[in-house]
C-alpha positions in Angstrom: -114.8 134.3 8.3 -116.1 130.6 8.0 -114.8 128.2 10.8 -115.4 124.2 11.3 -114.0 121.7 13.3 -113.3 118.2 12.5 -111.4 115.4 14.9 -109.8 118.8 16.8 -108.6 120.9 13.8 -110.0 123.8 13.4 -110.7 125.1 10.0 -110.7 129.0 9.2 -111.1 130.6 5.9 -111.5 134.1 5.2 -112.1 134.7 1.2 -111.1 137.7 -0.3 -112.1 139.3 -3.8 -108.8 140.3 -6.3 -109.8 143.2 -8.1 -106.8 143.8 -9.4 -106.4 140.3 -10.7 -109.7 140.3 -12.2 -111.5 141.2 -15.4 -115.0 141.3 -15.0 -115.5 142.3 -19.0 -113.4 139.3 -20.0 -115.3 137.4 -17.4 -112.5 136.7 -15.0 -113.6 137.1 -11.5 -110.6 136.1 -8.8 -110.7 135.4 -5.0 -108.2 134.9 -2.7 -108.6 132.8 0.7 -106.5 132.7 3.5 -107.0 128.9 5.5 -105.8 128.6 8.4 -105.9 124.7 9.8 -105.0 124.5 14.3 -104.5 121.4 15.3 -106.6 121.3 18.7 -105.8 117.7 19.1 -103.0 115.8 21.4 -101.3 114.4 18.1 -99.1 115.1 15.8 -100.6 115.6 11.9 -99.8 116.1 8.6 -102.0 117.6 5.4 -101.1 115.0 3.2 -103.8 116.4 -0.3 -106.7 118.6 -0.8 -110.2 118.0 -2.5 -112.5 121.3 -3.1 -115.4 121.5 -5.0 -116.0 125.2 -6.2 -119.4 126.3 -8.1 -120.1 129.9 -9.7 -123.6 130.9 -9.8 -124.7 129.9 -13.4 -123.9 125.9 -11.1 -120.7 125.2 -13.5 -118.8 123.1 -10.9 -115.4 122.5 -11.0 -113.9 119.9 -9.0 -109.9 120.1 -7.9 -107.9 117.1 -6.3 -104.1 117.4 -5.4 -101.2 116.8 -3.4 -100.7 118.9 -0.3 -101.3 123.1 -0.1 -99.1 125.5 -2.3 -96.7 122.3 -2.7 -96.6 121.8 0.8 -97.7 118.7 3.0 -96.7 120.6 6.2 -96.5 118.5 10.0 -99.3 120.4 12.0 -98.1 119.5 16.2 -100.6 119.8 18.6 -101.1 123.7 19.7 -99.8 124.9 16.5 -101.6 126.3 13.4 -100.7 126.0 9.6 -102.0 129.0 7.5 -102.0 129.8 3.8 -103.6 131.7 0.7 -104.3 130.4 -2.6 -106.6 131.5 -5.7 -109.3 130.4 -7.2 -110.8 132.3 -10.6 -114.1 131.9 -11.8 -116.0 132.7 -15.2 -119.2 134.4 -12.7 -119.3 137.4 -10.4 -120.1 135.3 -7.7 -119.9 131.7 -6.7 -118.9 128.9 -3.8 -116.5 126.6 -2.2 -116.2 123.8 0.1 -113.5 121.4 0.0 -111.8 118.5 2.5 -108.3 118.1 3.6 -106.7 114.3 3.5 -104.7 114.2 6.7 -102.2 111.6 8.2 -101.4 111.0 12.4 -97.6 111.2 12.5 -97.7 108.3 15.3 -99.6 105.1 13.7 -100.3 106.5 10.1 -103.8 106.4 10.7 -105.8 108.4 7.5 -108.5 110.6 8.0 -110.4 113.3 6.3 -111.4 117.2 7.7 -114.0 119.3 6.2 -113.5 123.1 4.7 -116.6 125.1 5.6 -118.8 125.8 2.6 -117.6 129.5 1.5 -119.1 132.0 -0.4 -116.8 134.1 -3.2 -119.2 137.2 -3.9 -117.7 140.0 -6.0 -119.3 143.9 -6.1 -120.2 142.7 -9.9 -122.6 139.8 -8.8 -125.5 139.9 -10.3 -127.3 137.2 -8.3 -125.9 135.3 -5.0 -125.2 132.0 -5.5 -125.3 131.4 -1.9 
C-alpha cells in the first residue's frame, strides 16, 4: 500500500494486477487500484478532477486529465473517507503512476491540489522494474 498526506487528506492506493483482463502476448498488461482519499481536516471537500501521469518501463508516458473519479466529484466531510477502483492498461509488463487530485472547500470555494503517491504497477511477466 502507498499512503501520502496533503492539507489533512490522506491518500491510500493499493494496485492490483488483472490477469484475467490481461494479454501479455498481445501486450496488454492491466492493473487495478483501489484509492481511498480521508479527509483528516475540519472542512468540508470535494474532488472536483484528477491529473495522473502513468509510465511503463520502456519510459512511454501517458498523461490523463479529467473530471472527477468514475464520473463522480463526490463531497468528502471531515472524518469520512471516499474510496474507489479504476484501471489503468499498459503496453509493458511493468510500469508507474503518480497523479494529483483537484479539490474544492465546500465553505469559501477555496482550490487546492493533493498528491497520489508515486505507485508501482509490476506484473509476474516483467522483465525489468521500472521502479
Amino acid at each position: 500500500m502507498y499512503e501520502q498526506e496533503t492539507s489533512g487528506l490522506h491518500v491510500r492506493v493499493e494496485p492490483q494486477f488483472l490477469p484475467e483482463e490481461s494479454a501479455p502476448d498481445e501486450g496488454r498488461f492491466v492493473w487495478a487500484y483501489t484509492i481511498e482519499i480521508e479527509n483528516r481536516s475540519g472542512e468540508s471537500v470535494q474532488l472536483i478532477s484528477r491529473f495522473w501521469r502513468i509510465t511503463d518501463e520502456n519510459g512511454l508516458t501517458q498523461e490523463v486529465e479529467g473530471p472527477g473519479v468514475i464520473g463522480q466529484q463526490p463531497v468528502i466531510e471531515p472524518g469520512e473517507s471516499f474510496r474507489y477502483t479504476s484501471a489503468a492498461p499498459l503496453a509493458a509488463p511493468s510500469g508507474m503512476m503518480m497523479g494529483a487530485y483537484s479539490m474544492r472547500r465546500v465553505a469559501g470555494g477555496d482550490a487546492f491540489d493533493i498528491a497520489v503517491p508515486l505507485f508501482a504497477l509490476d506484473s509476474p511477466h516483467q522483465t525489468r522494474l521500472a521502479n
